[in-house]
C-alpha positions in Angstrom: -15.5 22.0 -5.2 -17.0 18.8 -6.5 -14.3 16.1 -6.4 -14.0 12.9 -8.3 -11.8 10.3 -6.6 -11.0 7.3 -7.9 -8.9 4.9 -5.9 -7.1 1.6 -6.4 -7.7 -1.7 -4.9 -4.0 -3.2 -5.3 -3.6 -3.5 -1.4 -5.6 -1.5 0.6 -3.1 1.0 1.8 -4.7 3.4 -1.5 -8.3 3.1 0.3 -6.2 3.8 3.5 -5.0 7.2 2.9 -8.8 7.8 0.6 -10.4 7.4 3.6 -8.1 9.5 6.1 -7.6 12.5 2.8 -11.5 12.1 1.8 -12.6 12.8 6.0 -10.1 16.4 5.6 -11.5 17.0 2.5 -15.3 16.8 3.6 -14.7 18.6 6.6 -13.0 21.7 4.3 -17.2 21.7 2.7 -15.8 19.9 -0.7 -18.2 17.2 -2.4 -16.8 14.4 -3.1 -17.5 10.9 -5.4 -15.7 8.0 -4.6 -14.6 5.2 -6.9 -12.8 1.9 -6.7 -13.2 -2.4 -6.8 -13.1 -5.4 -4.5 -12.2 -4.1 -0.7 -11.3 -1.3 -1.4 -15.0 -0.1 -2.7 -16.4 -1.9 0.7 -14.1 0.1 2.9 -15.3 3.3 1.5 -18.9 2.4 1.4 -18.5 2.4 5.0 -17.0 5.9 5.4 -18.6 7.6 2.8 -22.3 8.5 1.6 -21.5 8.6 -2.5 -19.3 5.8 -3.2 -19.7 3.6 -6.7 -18.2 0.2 -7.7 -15.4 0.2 -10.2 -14.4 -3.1 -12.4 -11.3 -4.2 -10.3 -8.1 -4.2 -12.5 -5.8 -6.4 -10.7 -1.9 -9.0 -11.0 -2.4 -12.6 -11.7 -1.4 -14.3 -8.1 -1.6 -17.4 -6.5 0.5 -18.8 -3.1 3.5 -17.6 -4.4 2.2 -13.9 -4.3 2.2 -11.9 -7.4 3.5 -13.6 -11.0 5.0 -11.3 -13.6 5.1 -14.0 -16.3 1.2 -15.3 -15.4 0.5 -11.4 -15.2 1.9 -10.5 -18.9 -0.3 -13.3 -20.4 -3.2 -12.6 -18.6 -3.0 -9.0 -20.6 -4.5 -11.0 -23.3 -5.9 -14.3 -22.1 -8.0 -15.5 -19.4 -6.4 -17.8 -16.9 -7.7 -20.1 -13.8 -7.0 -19.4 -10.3 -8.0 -20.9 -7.2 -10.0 -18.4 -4.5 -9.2 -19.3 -1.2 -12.0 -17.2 0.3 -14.2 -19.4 -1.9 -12.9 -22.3 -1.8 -13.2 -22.7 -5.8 -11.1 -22.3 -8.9 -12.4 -19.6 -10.7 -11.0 -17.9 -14.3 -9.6 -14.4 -13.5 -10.4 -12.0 -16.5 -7.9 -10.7 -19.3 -6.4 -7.2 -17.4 -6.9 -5.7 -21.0 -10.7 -6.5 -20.8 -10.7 -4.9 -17.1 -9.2 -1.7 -18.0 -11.9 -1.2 -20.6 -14.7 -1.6 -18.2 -12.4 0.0 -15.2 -12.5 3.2 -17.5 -16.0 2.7 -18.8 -17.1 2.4 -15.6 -15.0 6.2 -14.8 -16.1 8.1 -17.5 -20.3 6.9 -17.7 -20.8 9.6 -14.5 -18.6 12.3 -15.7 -22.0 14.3 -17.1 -23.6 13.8 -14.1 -20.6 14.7 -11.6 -18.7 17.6 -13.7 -16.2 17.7 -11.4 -13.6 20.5 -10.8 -10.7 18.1 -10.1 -10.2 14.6 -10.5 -8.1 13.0 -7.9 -6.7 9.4 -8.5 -4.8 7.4 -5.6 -3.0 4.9 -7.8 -5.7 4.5 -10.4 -4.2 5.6 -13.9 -7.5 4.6 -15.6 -8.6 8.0 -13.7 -5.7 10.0 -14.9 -6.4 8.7 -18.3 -10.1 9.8 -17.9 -8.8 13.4 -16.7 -6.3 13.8 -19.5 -8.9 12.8 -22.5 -11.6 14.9 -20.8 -9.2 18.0 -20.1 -10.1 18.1 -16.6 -7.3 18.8 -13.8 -5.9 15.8 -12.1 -4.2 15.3 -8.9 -2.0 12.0 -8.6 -1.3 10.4 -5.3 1.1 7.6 -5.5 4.5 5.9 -3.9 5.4 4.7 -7.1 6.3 6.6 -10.2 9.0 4.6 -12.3 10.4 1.3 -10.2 13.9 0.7 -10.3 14.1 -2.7 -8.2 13.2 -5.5 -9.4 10.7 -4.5 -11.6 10.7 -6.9 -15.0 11.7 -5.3 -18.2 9.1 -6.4 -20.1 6.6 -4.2 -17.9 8.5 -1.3 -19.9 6.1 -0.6 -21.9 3.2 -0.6 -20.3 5.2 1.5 -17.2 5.9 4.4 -20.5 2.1 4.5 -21.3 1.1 5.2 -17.9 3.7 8.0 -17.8 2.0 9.7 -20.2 -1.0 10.3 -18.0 1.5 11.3 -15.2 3.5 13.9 -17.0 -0.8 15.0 -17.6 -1.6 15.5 -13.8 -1.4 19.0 -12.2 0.0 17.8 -9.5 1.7 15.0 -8.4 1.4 13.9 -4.6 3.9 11.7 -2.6 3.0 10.6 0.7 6.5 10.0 2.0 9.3 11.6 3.5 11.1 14.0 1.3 14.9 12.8 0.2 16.8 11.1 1.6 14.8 9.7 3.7 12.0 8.5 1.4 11.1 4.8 1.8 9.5 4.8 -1.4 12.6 6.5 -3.3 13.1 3.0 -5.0 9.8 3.0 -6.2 9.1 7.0 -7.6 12.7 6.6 -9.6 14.1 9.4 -11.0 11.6 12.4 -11.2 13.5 14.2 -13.8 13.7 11.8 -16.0 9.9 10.7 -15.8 9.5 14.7 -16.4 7.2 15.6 -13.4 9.9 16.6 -10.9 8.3 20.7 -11.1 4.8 19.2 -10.6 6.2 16.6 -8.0 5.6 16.8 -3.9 6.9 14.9 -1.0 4.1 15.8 1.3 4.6 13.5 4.5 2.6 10.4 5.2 -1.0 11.0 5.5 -0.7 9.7 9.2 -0.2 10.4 12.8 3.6 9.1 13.5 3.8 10.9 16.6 5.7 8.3 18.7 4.2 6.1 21.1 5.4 4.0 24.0 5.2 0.1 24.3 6.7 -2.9 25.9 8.7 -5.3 24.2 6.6 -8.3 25.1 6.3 -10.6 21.1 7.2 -10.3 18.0 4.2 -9.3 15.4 3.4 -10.7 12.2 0.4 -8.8 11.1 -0.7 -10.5 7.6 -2.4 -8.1 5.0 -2.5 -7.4 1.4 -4.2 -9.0 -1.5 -4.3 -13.7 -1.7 -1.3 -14.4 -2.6 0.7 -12.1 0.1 -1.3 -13.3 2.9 -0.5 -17.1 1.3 3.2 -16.6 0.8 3.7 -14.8 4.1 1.6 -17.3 6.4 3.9 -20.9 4.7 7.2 -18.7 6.0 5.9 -17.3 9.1 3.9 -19.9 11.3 6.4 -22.6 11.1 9.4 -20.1 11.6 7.3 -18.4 14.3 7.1 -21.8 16.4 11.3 -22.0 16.4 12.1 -19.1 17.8 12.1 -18.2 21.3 9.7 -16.3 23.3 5.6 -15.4 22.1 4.6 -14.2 18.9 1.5 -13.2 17.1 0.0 -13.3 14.0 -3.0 -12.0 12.4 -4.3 -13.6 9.6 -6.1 -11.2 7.9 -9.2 -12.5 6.9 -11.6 -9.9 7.3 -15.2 -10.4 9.8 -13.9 -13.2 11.0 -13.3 -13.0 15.1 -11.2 -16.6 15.5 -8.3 -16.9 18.0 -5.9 -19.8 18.5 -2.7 -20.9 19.5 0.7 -23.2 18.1 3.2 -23.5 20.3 4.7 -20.0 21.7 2.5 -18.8 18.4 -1.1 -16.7 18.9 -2.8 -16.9 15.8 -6.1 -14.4 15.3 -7.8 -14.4 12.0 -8.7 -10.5 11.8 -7.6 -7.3 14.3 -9.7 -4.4 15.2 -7.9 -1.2 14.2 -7.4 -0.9 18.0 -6.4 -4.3 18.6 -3.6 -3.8 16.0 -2.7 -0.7 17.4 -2.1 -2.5 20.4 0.3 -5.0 19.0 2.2 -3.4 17.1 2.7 -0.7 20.2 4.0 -3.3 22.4 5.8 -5.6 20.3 9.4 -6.1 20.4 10.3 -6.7 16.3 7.9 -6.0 13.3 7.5 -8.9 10.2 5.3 -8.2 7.7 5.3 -8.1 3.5 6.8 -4.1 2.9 3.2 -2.4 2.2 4.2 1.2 2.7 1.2 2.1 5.0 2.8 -0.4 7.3 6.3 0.4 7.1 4.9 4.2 8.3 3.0 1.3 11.5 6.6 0.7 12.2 7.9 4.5 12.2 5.5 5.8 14.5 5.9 2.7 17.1 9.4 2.9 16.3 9.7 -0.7 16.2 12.5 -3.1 13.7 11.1 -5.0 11.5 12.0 -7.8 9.1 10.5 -7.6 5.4 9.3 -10.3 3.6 8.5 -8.6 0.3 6.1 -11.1 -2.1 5.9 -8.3 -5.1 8.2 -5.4 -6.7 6.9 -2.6 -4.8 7.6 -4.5 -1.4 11.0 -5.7 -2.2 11.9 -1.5 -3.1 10.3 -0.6 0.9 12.1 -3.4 2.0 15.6 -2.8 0.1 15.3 1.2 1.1 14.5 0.2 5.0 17.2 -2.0 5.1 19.7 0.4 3.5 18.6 2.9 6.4 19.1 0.5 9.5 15.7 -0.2 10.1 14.9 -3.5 8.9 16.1 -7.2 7.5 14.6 -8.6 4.1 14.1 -12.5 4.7 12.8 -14.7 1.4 13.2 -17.8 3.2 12.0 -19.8 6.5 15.8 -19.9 7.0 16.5 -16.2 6.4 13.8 -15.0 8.5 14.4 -16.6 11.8 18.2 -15.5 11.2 17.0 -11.8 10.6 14.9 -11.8 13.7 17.8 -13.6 15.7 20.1 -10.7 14.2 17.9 -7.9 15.5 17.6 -9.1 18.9 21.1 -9.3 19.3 21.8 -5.8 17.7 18.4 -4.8 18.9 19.6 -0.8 20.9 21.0 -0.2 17.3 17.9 -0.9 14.8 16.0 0.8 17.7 17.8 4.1 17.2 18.1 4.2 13.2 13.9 3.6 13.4 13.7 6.0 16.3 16.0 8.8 14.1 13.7 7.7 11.1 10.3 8.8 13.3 11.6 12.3 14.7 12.4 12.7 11.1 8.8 11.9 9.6 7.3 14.1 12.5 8.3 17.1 10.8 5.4 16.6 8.0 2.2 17.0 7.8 0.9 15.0 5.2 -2.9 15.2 5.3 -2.8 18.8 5.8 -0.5 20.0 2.6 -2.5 17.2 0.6 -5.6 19.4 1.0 -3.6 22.7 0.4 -2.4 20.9 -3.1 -5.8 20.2 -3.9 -7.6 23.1 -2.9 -4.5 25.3 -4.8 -4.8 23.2 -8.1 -8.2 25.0 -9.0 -7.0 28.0 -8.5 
């Protein structure tokens, strides 16, 4: 089949699972055209032979991470922002002018493609493109219809997208089924939205088979888009330097190989995949922002973890893990060296929830039903 699949850049957990789902994909003989913005296009450049820039369609954010208010006004208005990886205030687009060119930008190779399928990983401009063109879509996305702390005022805009939703084929979750979904906060109720016939829980799209480590630091690996790396790094380095025994950090700052140290605190600036693997395997307690890729990092090194959420779709992870006995959510330089001072002393007990959590998600295999999904939504 010739596939069209357009992916999101909000976080790079969407390009991710594209790359591990496009890899399956190729190697089943399908062709396949890849589409996104920002990081997320420069990942898949590096993976994949036909892969095209997208206009990026993004929050308004500064160091406080992601701001709702800032975000509905920049629907309509331009506003200023400061790029810390340039060092210069810059004016960040109207998001109404970006989804014009983001769909543009989809539909100008659609006579040249003529794909079978359109599949869009948290790109709605895609399913929009799919639903006015009449071709079949597949959705894959860990949120659906929020129901933590998402504004009211998003409403609106949430019931549009919906629209394209209840359009899709099929609708791909990469979770655990119920009741042990960590994104149930996020998808909401399926029934409601309509798609619960056309709906899947297919497993995480990776490996969670468990694997042994020591419990020698606690690791804070930063990721995610300015303003969560900004938010998490004015909590987490000072905190970091109070508590006792090593931690380390990873900035997150991409091609750049800088180590240093604060106190009982390693700081790097960026992690090779197996470097990361490395830490999170033998560290003792988890901290990071709630990204769902990472919450599966913790589930297959079984490790606790405290949240620090910095947008909606965080906070839900973070609320869900919490509720399960895996993690603590800390908002505050004082909550979070409490949470991590909680978990070592009831450490055996958020070790065996997690632990319950990973023989649990072992049971799926979400790459390989993805594929089926696909390959059956020709048909």
């Amino acid at each position: 089949m010739r596939l069209m699949y357009a992916c999101s850049e909000l976080g790079l957990g969407h390009a991710s699972r594209t790359i591990a789902l496009g890899k399956k994909l190729e190697q089943r003989g399908h062709e396949i055209f890849f589409f996104s913005g920002g990081k997320a296009y420069q990942l898949l450049k590096k993976e994949f032979k036909s892969v095209y820039p997208t206009t990026p369609v993004g929050w308004y954010e500064n160091s406080s991470g992601i701001i709702i208010s800032a975000s509905l006004i920049n629907i309509f208005f331009p506003l200023p922002y400061f790029n810390s990886d340039t060092g210069k205030f810059e004016t960040k687009n109207p998001s109404a002018i970006e989804t014009i060119h983001r769909y543009y930008d989809l539909r100008q190779p659609i006579y040249k493609i003529k794909p079978d399928i359109i599949i869009a990983d948290g790109d709605i401009h895609a399913l929009r493109l799919a639903h006015r063109w009449k071709i079949p879509a597949v959705y894959i996305t860990n949120v659906v219809r929020p129901t933590q702390n998402f504004s009211l005022f998003l409403n609106p805009g949430e019931r549009l997208t919906e629209l394209y939703v209840r359009g899709c084929k099929k609708i791909i979750i990469p979770d655990n089924p119920p009741p042990n979904t960590i994104c149930e906060y996020n998808i909401g109720d399926l029934r409601n939205v309509g798609v619960l016939d056309k709906t899947e829980y297919v497993g995480t799209f990776f490996d969670v088979k468990p694997t042994c480590g020591n419990k020698k630091y606690v690791f804070a690996p930063v990721s995610g888009p300015l303003g969560t790396r900004s938010k998490l790094l004015q909590m987490l380095i000072p905190t970091l330097q109070e508590i006792k025994g090593e931690s380390v950090v990873s900035l997150g700052v991409p091609n750049e190989r800088k180590t240093g140290r604060v106190s009982n605190c390693k700081i790097y600036t960026w992690l090779s995949p197996q470097q990361r693997e490395e830490f999170m395997r033998n560290a003792s307690i988890v901290v990071f922002s709630g990204g769902h890729i990472t919450c599966f990092e913790t589930v297959k090194y079984a490790k606790p973890s405290v949240l620090i959420p910095t947008q909606p779709e965080q906070t839900a992870n973070a609320i869900k893990l919490q509720n399960m006995g895996c993690s603590l959510i800390a908002t505050r330089k004082t909550q979070l060296k409490l949470a991590i001072q909680r978990i070592e002393e009831k450490y055996d007990m958020y070790k065996n929830r997690i632990e319950t959590l990973n023989s649990i998600s072992n049971k799926y295999n979400g790459l390989k039903r993805a594929v089926e999904i696909i390959e059956e939504t020709k048909n």
